[in-house]
N, C-alpha and C positions, 0 to 999 in steps of 0.2 A: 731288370730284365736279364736274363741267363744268356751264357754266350750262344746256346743252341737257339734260340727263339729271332735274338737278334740278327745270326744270319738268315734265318728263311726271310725276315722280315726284308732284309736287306736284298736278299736274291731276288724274292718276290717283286720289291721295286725296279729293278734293273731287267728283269723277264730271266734270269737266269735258271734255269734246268740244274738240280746239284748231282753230280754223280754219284753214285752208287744209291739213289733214292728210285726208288721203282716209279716207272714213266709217269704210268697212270695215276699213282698216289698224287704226284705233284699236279698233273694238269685237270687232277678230280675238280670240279665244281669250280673252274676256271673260266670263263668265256674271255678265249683269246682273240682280239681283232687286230694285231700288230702282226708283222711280215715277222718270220720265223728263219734260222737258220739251224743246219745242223753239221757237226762237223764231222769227219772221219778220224778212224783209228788214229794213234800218233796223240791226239790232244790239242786244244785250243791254243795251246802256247807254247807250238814247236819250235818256234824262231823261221816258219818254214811256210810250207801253204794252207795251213789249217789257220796258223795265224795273219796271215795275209787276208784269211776270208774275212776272217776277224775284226781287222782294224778297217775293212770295208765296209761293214756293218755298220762300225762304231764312227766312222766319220760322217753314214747316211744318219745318223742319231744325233749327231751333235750337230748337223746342218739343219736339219727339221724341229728338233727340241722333240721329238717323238723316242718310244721305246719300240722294243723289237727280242724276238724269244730265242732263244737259241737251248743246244744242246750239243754235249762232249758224248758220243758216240763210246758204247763202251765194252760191246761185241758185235758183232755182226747181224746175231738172231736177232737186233734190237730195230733193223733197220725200217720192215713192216711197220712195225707199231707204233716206231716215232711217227712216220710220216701219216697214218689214218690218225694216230691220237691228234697232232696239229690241226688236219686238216678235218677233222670234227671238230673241231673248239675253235673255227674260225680264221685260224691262223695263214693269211696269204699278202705277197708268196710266199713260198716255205721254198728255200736255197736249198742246195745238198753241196756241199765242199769234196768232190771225189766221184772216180768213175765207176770205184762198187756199189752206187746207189741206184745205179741202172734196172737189175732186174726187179727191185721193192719198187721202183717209181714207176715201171711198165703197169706192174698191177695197180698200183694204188691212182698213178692217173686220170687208170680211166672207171675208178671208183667216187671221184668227187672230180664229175668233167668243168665244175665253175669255179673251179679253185687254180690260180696259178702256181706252177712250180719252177723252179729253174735247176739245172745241175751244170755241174762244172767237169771237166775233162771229159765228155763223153754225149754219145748222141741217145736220144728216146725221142722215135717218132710218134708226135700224139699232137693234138692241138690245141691242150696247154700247156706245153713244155716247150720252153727255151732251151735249147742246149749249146752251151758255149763250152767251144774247145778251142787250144793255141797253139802257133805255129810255132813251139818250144823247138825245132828243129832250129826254126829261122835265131832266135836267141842262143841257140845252144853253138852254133856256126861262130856267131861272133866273140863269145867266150874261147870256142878253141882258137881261133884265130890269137885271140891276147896271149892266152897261154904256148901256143906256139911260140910267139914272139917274146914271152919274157922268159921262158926255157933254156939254158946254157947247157944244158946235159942232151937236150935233140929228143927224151922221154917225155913222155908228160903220162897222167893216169886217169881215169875213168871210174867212180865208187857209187853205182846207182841202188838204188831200197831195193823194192820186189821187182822180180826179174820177169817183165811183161814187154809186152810192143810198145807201151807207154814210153816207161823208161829208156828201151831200147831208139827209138826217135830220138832222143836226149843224147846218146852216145853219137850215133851218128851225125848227127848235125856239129856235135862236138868234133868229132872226127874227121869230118870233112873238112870244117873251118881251119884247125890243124894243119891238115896237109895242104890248101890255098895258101899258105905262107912259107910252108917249109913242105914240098912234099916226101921229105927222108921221115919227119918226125914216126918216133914210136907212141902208140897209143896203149896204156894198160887198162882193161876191163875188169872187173869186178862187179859182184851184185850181192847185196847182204842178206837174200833169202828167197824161199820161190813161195812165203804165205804175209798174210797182212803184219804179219809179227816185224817184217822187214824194215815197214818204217819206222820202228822204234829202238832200236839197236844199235844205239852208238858205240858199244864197246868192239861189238865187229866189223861196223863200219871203220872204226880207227884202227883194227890190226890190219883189215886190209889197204890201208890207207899206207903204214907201216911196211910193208912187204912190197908195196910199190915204189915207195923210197927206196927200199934196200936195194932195187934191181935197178936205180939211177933214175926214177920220175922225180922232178923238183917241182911239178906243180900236179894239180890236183883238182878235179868238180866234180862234186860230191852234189847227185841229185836224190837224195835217197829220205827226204821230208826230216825228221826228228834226228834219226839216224848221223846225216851229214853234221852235225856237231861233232860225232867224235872225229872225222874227218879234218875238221877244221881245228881242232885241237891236237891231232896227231901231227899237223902241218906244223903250228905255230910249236914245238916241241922241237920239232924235226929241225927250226928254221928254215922248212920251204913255203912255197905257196898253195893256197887252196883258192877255190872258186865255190861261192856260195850260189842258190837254188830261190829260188820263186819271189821269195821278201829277200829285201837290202839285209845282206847277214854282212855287210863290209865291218860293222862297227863291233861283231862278237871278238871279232883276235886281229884288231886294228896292226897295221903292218904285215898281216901275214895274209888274209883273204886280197887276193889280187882282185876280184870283183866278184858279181852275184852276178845269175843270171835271174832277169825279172821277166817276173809270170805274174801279169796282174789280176791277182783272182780279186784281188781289193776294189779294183774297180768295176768286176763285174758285179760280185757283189752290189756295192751301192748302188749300181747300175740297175740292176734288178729290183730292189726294194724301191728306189723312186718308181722307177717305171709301174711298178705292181701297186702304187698307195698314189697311185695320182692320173689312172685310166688309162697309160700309155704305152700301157704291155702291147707285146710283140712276141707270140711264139715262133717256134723255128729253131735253123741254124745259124747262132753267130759265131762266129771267124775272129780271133782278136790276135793280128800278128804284127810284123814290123812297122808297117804303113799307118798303121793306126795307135800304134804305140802301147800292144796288148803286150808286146815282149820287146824285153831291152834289154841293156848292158847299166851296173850301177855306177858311176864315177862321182866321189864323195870325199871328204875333207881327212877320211880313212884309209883311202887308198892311192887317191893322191900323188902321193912321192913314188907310188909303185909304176904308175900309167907316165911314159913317155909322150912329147908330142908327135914322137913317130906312130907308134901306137897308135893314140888319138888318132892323127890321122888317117890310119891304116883303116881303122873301125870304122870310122866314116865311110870313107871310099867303099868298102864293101858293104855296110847301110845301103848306100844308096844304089849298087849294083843289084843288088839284091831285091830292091821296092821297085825297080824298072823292071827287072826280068832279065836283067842283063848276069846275072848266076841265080841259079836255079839247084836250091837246099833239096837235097833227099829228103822225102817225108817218109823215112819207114812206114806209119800207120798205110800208108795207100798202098806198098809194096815192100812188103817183108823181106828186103834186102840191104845191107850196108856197103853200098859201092866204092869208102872211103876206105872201105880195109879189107878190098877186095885183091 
């Protein structure tokens, strides 16, 4: 058998979608009845949130012994046709990893009303759509808070992808927590682009990473998907600190990522394919933040020696301020303002 034959064979069994293979060739004469995923620009194996959806998928697959379809996203224009090609060939639910999948899943929702969908960072009112978005503010809070606190320059910096309210949430929450510990700290902004190109960019994400060192930041959280790798690599270069983005990225430049901030798309993911293959779907809005443990901070056998018991501590204490109501994280998305660097 030739090498070309035995990957379709291969992808075929796994439900894998190959890039650069036109949609329709692949899911030609296919009747798909397994929950589908698709990912966003950036790529399945960013180290970042594409692959977080990823490994949610893959642990609803190995808990079930079931398969499940997926596809690497590989423009924009593709976004329509993934979602009707799926969802004619059976395919439910069908996930979308990203908040550009908004306006293709408005039309195509309500073109197959028996078919569930779910999407991730963003709302579609319809009623078969899940839409789960996260209180990355509340995660992004506690990270700056570490980073305040492991700071000896009083700088610290800010390296987000495409430069939206999304992202912007992400700073502020970062910002804010910051200043709850130190409030002299300075905060440096950055963003690596205002088009989807942004989250792929790790060489401009790492000079600006660079330029923020040189102006006295020693730490770093780089939310910017694929991107924040050069990030994290500018840091461990630099010998300073960076903070990783939605999956445990502690382990890419062990010693140097002072932690992640986690964004469990993983779990919504799986969360969705059980719910959707086993009658117990739920459309609507879900909510996945500190209380429930949609967003976190990572502490691991790689960062380790970096996190204090004071720290520890510290992060605690505002944990739980924060899940009573007793501090209350700026949500930019509700009000497009950053009162932490006002």
């Amino acid at each position: 058998m030739n090498t070309k034959n035995l990957t379709r064979k291969l992808a075929a069994r796994v439900g894998i979608l190959v890039g650069g293979v036109a949609l329709g060739a692949v899911l030609a004469g296919t009747a798909l009845a397994d929950p589908a995923i698709i990912y966003d620009l950036g790529g399945k194996f960013d180290k970042s949130f594409n692959e977080s959806a990823y490994n949610g998928a893959m642990a609803w697959a190995e808990a079930t012994g079931k398969t499940f379809q997926q596809m690497e996203l590989q423009a924009d224009a593709q976004r329509e046709q993934a979602l009707r090609q799926f969802a004619r060939r059976g395919s439910d639910p069908i996930v979308m990893a990203g908040f550009s999948w908004a306006s293709a899943l408005e039309k195509v929702a309500a073109e197959f009303p028996d078919t569930h969908f779910a999407i991730i960072d963003m709302v579609v009112d319809a009623p078969n759509v899940r839409s789960v978005v996260f209180a990355q503010h509340e995660g992004s809070f506690l990270v700056g808070a570490l980073a305040a606190m492991k700071s000896e320059t009083g700088k610290i910096g800010f390296v987000g992808g495409m430069d939206i309210p999304l992202i912007h949430a992400f700073y502020c929450g970062y910002a804010q927590g910051a200043k709850a510990v130190n409030p002299d700290v300075e905060v440096f902004e950055n963003y690596t682009g205002t088009t989807p190109a942004a989250w792929n960019d790790p060489i401009t994400a790492g000079e600006l990473a660079k330029a923020a060192f040189s102006r006295g930041a020693d730490v770093i959280f780089a939310a910017a998907g694929a991107s924040g790798l050069g990030v994290l690599q500018a840091a461990a270069d630099e010998g300073k600190y960076s903070i990783g983005v939605d999956a445990n990225q502690n382990y890419i430049q062990p010693g140097s990522v002072l932690t992640s901030m986690l964004k469990r798309v993983d779990v919504a993911v799986q969360t969705a394919f059980e719910d959707g293959t086993t009658g117990n779907w739920t459309s609507g809005f879900n909510v996945m933040d500190l209380s429930n443990h949609g967003v976190d901070w990572a502490l691991d056998e790689y960062n380790a020696d970096l996190i204090t018991d004071e720290m520890k501590a510290k992060v605690e204490e505002l944990t739980a301020k924060i899940i009573s109501g007793e501090i209350k994280v700026h949500d930019y998305l509700t009000d497009n303002t950053c009162p932490a660097t006002m």
